[in-house]
PATIKE-117370 format. One line per 5 residues: number of its first residue (from 1); their letters; for each residue y, x, z of C-alpha. Coordinates in steps of 0.05 Angstrom, whole numbers. Each point is the difference from the previous one (the first is absolute). Example, Ala and Ser with C-alpha at 12.3 -4.5 7.8 and 13.67 -1.06 7.14 Angstrom:
1) AS) -90,246,156  69,27,-13;
# end
This chain:
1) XXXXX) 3910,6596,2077  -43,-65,15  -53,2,54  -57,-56,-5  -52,-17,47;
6) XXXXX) -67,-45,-6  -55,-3,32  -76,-4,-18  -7,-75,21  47,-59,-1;
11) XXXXX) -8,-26,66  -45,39,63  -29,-45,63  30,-1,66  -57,32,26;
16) XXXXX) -14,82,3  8,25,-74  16,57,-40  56,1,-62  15,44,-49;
21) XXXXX) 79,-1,-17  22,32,-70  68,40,-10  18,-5,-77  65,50,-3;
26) XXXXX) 35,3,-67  56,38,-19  51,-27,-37  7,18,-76  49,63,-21;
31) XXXXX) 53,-12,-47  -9,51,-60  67,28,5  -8,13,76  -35,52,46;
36) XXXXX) -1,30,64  25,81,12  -67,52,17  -17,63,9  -63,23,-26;
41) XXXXX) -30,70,12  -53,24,-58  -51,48,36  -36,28,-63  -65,49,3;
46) XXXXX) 9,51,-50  -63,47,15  -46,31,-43  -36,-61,-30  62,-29,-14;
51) XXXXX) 12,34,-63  5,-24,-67  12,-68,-29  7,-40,66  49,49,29;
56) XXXXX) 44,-22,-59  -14,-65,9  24,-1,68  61,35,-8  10,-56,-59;
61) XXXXX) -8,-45,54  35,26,49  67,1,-53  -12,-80,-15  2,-17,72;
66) XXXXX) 63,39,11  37,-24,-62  -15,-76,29  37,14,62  72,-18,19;
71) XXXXX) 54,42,10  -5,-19,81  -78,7,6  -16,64,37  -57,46,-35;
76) XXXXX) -35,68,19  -60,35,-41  -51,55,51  -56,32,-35  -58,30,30;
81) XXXXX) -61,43,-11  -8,60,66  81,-2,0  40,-62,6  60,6,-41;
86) XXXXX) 73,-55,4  3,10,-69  62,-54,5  24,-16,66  24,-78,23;
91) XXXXX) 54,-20,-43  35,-59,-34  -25,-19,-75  66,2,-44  -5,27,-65;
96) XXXXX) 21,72,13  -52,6,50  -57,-30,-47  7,57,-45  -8,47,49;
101) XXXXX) -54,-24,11  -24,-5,-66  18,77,-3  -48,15,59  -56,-49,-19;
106) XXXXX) -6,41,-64  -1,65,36  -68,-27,48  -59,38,-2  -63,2,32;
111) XXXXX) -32,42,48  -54,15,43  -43,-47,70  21,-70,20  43,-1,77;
116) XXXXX) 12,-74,-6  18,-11,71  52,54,-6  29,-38,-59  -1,-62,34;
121) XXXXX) 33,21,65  56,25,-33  23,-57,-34  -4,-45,67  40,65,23;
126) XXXXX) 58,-19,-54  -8,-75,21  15,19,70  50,46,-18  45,-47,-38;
131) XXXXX) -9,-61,46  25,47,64  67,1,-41  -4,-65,-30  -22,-56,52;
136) XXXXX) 26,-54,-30  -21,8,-75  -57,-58,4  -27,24,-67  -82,0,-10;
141) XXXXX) -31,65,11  -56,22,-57  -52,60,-10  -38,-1,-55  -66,44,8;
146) XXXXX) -38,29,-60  -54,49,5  -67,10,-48  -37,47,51  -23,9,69;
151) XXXXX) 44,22,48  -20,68,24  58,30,37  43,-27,64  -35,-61,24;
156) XXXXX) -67,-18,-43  -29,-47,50  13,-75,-19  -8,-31,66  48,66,38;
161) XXXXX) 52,-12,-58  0,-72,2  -1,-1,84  59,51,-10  35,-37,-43;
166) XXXXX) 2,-73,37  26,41,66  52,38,-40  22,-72,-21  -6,-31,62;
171) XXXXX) 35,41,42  63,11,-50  44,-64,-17  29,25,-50  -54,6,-48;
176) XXXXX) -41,-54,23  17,-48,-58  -22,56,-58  -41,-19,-40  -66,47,-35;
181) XXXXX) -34,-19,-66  -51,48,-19  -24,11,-71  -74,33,-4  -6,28,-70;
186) XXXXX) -74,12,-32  -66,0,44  17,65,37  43,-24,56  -9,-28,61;
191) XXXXX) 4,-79,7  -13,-10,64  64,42,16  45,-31,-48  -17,-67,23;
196) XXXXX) 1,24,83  68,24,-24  29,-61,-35  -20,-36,61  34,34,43;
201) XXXXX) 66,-35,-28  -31,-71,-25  5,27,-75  -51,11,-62  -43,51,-21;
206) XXXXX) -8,10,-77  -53,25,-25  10,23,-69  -68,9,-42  32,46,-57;
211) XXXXX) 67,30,-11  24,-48,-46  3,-44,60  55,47,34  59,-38,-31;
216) XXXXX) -27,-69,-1  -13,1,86  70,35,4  35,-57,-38  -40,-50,43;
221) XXXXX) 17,29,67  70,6,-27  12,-66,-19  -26,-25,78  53,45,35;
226) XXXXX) 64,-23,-48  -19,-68,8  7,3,89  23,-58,21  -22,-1,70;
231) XXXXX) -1,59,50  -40,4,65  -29,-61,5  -33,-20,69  -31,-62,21;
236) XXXXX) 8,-6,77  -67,-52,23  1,-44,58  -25,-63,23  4,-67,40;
241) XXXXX) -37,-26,53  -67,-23,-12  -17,66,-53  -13,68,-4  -5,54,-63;
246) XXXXX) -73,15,-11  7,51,-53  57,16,-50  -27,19,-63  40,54,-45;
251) XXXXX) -1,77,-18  67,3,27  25,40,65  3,-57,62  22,16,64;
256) XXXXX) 6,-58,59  -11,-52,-51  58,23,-52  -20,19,-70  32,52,-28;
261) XXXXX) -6,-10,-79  69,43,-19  27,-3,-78  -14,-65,-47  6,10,-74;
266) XXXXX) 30,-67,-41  -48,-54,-7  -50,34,37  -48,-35,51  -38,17,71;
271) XXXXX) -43,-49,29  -22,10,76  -57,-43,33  15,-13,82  -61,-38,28;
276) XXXXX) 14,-34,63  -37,-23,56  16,-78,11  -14,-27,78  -7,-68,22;
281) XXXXX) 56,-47,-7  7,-77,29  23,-41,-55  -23,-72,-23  35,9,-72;
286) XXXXX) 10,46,-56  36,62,36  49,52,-40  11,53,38  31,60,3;
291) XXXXX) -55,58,2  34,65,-20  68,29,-11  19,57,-43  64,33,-1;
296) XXXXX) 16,34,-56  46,67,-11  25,35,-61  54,33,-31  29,-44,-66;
301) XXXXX) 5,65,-52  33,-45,-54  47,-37,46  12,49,43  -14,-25,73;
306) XXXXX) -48,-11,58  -41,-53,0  -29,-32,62  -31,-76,8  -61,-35,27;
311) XXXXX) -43,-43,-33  -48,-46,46  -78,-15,-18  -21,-75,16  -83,-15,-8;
316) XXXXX) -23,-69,-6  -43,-25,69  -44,-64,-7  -45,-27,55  -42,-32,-57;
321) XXXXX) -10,47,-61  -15,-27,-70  -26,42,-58  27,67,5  19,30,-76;
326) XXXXX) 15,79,7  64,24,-33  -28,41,-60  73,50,3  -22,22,74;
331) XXXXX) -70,7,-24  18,47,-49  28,43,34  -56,1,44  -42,22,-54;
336) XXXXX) 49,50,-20  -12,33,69  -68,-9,-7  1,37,-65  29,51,29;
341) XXXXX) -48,12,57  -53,3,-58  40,52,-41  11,42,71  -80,-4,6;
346) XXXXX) -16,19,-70  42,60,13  -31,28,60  -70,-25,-18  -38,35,-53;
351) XXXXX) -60,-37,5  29,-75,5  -34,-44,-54  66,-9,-48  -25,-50,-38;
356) XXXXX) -27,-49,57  60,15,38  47,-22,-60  -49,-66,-17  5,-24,73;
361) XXXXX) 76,-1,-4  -6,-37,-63  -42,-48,26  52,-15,61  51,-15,-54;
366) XXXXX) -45,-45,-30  -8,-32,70  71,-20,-1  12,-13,-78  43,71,1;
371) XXXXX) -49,36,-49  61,-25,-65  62,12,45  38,59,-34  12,34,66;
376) XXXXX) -77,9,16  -22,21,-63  47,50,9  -30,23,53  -68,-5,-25;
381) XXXXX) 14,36,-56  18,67,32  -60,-6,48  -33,0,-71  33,57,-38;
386) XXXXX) -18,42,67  -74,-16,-15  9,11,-81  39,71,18  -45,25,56;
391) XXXXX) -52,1,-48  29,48,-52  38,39,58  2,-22,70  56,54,22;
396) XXXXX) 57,-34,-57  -31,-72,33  16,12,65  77,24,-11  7,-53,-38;
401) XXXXX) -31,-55,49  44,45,65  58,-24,-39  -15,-73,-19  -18,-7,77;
406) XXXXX) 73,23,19  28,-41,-56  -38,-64,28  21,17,77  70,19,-27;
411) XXXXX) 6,-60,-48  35,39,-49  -18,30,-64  -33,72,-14  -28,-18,-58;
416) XXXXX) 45,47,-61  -49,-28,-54  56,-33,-45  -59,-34,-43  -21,-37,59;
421) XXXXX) 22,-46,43  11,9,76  2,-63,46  50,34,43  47,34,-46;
426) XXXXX) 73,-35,-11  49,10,-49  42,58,11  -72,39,17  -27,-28,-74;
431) XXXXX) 67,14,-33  11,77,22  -75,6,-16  4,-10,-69  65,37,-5;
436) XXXX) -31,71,27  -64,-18,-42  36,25,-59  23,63,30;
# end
């Protein structure tokens, strides 16, 4: 893993400024012929409105991602509708227990009103479970979420469920590295739940349009969590005399300046803005000096070991300041958060003027010769398709914009449209995608 840091300027006065300080984290790239062990925990809704072709597609799906597990990856299947059901309980994946579950797979059938919650809890019950017995098995924890409804029994309000769950991870060490992906299927569930859930645990919320897309968004999320490379990631902030943190900007958990980002996939990337608050410094000549320090904590899944090391930050201090040329990588990213912001408004404001909204952000790329980088258009695009899809149905618009927002905050693809390309997909995620595509 490689952390790199810039900042928005080359060189700041010795006088009372403000600087903005970039952290570009990549993960190193995954060997093919390597992975990581998991567990991963499929919570499938099989009520009423399941029925029919996209039941069979899921249980399809369900099949490919066991039969691309490793004999030492841990896997349990819970289905819901009123009744939760361990239709396999937590187990290792060789070969005589994949045709079990094959067997019972078959066998699923649906049934009657959607308790979510209930299926939820009890898979963070089997996490908690196993890791009483087995402390030391440093393994990634994984539910995967799928429901095409509303949840109407156990607990149906989004901000009670989502408040529930963040204490229940809070207080409990030993499942506070799971992770949640949700999958929303059709127009009929709840986004804003999904997403409040996924967030909960730093991790994506799909949102599948049609159930062709079941597969596809199973392979993608698949390919992520067998291609771990880092595990609990934290980024402990501090600096030197002469600076303060004004604001850390991220989606991710902080607490007393540390950053708690959790799993990275290979090749993936996070970039964090820290804007500081530069005093007065006596200096006749150029000054570097050391501004901020970050400290930086993870466990190595491929090599097997704790990491721990601090990196410095230096800034540039002049008494006499020449032209000052803004570093266009930090600038992106602001407009990434600033794109994000937008999105967040559009969401929660019905009568926001899209199409003003989306041409003042365009101009501001102009501003700054951004409009042809690849990484804006990106983001203007989706801004775009929400406008184009709101139009023909606003409902299918805003699921799909909730989870481009989380992908943006999240950095990391939850996109399953093979045909298309994602700016944050790498790839394993690509790869697996295409493979479960055929299923």
């Amino acid at each position: 893993m490689n952390l790199n840091i810039s900042t928005d300027y080359n060189s700041y006065t010795i006088n009372k400024s403000k600087a903005s300080i970039l952290l570009n984290i990549k993960a190193d790239e995954l060997a093919d012929d390597k992975k990581s062990d998991i567990g991963i925990i499929i919570v499938a809704d099989r009520s009423g409105s399941m029925y029919g072709e996209k039941f069979e597609l899921l249980k399809s799906s369900i099949n490919k991602i066991v039969s691309n597990l490793s004999s030492n990856d841990i896997f349990s299947l819970i289905t819901f509708d009123d009744k939760i059901n361990i239709d396999y309980p937590l187990n290792n994946m060789k070969e005589e227990n994949k045709l079990k579950i094959n067997t019972i797979i078959k066998e699923l059938k649906v049934g009657n009103t959607t308790n979510l919650s209930g299926g939820l809890f009890k898979a963070v019950e089997q996490i908690n479970d196993y890791k009483t017995f087995n402390k030391d098995d440093n393994r990634s924890w994984n539910i995967l979420l799928l429901t095409d409804g509303i949840a109407n029994e156990g607990i149906v309000d989004p901000i009670k469920l989502t408040n529930f769950i963040n204490k229940l991870i809070d207080s409990n060490p030993l499942i506070s590295n799971t992770s949640i992906y949700t999958f929303g299927l059709g127009s009929d569930h709840n986004s804003e739940l999904l997403k409040n859930i996924s967030s909960c645990t730093n991790s994506n919320y799909y949102y599948l349009e049609n159930k062709d897309m079941i597969s596809t968004s199973f392979g993608d999320c698949l390919g992520g969590l067998l291609s771990i490379v880092v595990q609990n990631l934290e980024l402990k902030l501090d600096v030197f005399d002469n600076y303060t943190i004004d604001k850390i900007y991220t989606n991710y958990k902080i607490k007393d300046n540390v950053i708690y980002i959790g799993d990275l996939y290979s090749e993936e990337e996070k970039n964090i803005i820290i804007d500081i608050d530069c005093n007065n410094i006596e200096s006749d000549d150029i000054l570097i000096d050391k501004c901020l320090k970050i400290k930086i904590d993870y466990f190595d899944l491929v090599n097997i070991k704790l990491i721990s090391e601090t990196i410095n930050s230096t800034i540039s201090r002049e008494p006499d300041l020449g032209e000052m040329t803004i570093n266009k990588t930090v600038l992106i990213q602001k407009f990434r958060l600033k794109a994000i912001e937008l999105m967040n408004n559009m969401i929660k404001m019905n009568n926001i003027d899209l199409s003003k909204s989306i041409g003042e952000f365009k101009s501001e790329l102009q501003k700054y010769e951004l409009d042809n980088d690849e990484y804006c258009i990106y983001i203007l695009q989706k801004m775009q398709d929400y406008l184009n899809k709101s139009k023909i149905n606003k409902v299918n618009a805003t699921h799909c914009l909730r989870s481009n927002v989380q992908e943006m905050c999240l950095e990391r693809a939850a996109t399953c449209d093979v045909n298309n390309i994602n700016i944050y997909s790498t790839g394993r995620k690509n790869k697996l995608a295409h493979v479960f595509s055929k299923c």
